[in-house]
N, C-alpha and C positions, 0 to 999 in steps of 0.2 A: 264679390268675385275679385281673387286679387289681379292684378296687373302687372304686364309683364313677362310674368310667367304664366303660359296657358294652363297651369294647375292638370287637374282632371276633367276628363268629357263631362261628370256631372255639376262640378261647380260652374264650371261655362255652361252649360245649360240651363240650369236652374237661374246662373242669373240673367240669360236673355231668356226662359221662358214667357214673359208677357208676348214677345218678340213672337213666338212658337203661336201663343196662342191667338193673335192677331190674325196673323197669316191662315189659320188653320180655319176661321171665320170664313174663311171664301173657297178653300178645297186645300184638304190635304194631300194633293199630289206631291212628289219629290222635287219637284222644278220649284215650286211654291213654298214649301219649308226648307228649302237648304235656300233660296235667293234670300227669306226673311231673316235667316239664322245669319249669313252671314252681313247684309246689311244693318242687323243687330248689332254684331261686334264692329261691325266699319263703325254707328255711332258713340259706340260704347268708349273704341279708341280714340275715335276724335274727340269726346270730350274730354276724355282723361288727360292728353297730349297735348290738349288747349290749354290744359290748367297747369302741367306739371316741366312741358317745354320751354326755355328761354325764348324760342323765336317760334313763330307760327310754324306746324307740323305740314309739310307737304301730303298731298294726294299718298305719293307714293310710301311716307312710313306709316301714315294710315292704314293703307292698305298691308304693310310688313305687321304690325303689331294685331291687325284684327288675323290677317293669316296665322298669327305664332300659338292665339288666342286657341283656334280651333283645331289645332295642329293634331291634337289626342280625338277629335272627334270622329267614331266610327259612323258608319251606317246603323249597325245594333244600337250605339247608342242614341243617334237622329231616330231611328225606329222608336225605341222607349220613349221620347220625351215626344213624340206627334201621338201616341196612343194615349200620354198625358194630357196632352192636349185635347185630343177630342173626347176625353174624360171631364175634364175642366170644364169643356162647353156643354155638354150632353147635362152634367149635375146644374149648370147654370139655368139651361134652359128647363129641364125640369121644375125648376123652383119657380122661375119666373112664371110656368104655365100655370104652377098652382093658384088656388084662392088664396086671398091674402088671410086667412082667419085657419086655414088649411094650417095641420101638424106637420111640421115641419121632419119630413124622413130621410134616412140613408141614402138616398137617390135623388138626394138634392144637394148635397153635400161634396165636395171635391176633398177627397181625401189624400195626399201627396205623399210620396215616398220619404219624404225631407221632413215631416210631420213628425214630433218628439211625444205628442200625448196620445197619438191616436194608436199606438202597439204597445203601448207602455201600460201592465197589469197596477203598477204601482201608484202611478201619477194618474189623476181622473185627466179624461178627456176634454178638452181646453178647442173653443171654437173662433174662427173670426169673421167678420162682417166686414165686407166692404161693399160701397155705395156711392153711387153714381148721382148728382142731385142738379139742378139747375137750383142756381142762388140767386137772389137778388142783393144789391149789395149797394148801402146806401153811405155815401160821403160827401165830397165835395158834387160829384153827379152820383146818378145812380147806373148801377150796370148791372146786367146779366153775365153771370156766368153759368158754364160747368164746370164740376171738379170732383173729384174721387175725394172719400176719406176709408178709413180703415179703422175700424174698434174690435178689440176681442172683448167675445161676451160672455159674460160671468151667469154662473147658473145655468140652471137645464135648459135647453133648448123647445122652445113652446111652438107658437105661431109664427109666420111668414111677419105679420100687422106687429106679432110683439117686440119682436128683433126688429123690425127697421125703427117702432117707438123709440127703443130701447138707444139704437142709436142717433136716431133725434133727439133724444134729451140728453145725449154726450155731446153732441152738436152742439145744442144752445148752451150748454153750461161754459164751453170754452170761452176764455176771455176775450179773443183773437176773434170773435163767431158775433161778438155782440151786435156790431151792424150790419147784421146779414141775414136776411130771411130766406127759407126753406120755401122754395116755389113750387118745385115739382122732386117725386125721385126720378129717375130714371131707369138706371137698373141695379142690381143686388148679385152679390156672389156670397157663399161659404164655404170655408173652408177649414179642413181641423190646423191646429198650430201643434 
């Protein structure tokens, strides 16, 4: 998303939609997606104006630059991207209620408007995994974390148990991954790229 310039309603949304989809976890009412969407942009500018300001950015151009952000933002288009949203979650929760050994279907899948292979007769259809994991993580002490990763998966799409394999052993092959062990996943999303 660039900065600055509030672009288009979609590029501002698309890139607070994690933003959308957070918020949309507790109730998609209009009070609850426009407070999220724009505390989205309030962070979004603050960090930008952290990094790219001579002096620390006041409250108030925070709050100018996240307003100039959403300025193109209609209702029509807050309406599209919460119906995103509670698409995003509906295909999440499907898959998660599946078996793990279960074939993986179209109604597990979150398919996005901003997705380049998923209309495309030309180019095969291109998927990605992302994953939720508790790590443990051994160094000077040892720690728990969580942390998200994100793989796109090559090849057809099989089981629920093949794809998170699949992206476990992307996991352990990183170099970065070598002192860290896989404790738990927690959750899983897909979606086309």
């Amino acid at each position: 998303m660039a900065f600055g310039d509030s672009g288009s309603a979609d590029s501002v949304l698309r890139g607070l939609f994690g933003s959308l989809v957070n918020a949309a976890q507790y109730g998609r009412d209009a009070s609850n997606m426009w407070g999220a969407l724009r505390q989205g942009a309030y962070d979004y500018a603050e960090s930008v104006l952290n990094v790219t300001s001579a002096t620390a950015p006041s409250a108030t151009e925070i709050r100018a630059a996240a307003n100039n952000m959403l300025g193109h933002v209609t209702i029509m288009d807050m309406n599209r991207y919460v119906s995103l949203a509670g698409k995003f979650l509906a295909a999440k929760q499907n898959l998660f209620n599946a078996a793990p050994y279960s074939q993986i279907t179209g109604n597990m899948i979150f398919d996005p408007p901003w997705a380049t292979s998923s209309s495309n007769p030309a180019v095969p259809t291109r998927y990605r995994i992302r994953v939720n994991r508790t790590l443990t993580v051994h160094g000077f002490t040892t720690i728990t974390r969580n942390e998200w990763a994100t793989y796109e998966l090559t090849g057809p799409l099989t089981s629920i148990n093949d794809a998170l394999n699949y992206a476990n052993t992307l996991f352990n092959q990183a170099d970065y991954n070598k002192t860290a062990d896989i404790f738990s996943v927690n959750e899983y999303t897909l979606e086309t790229v």
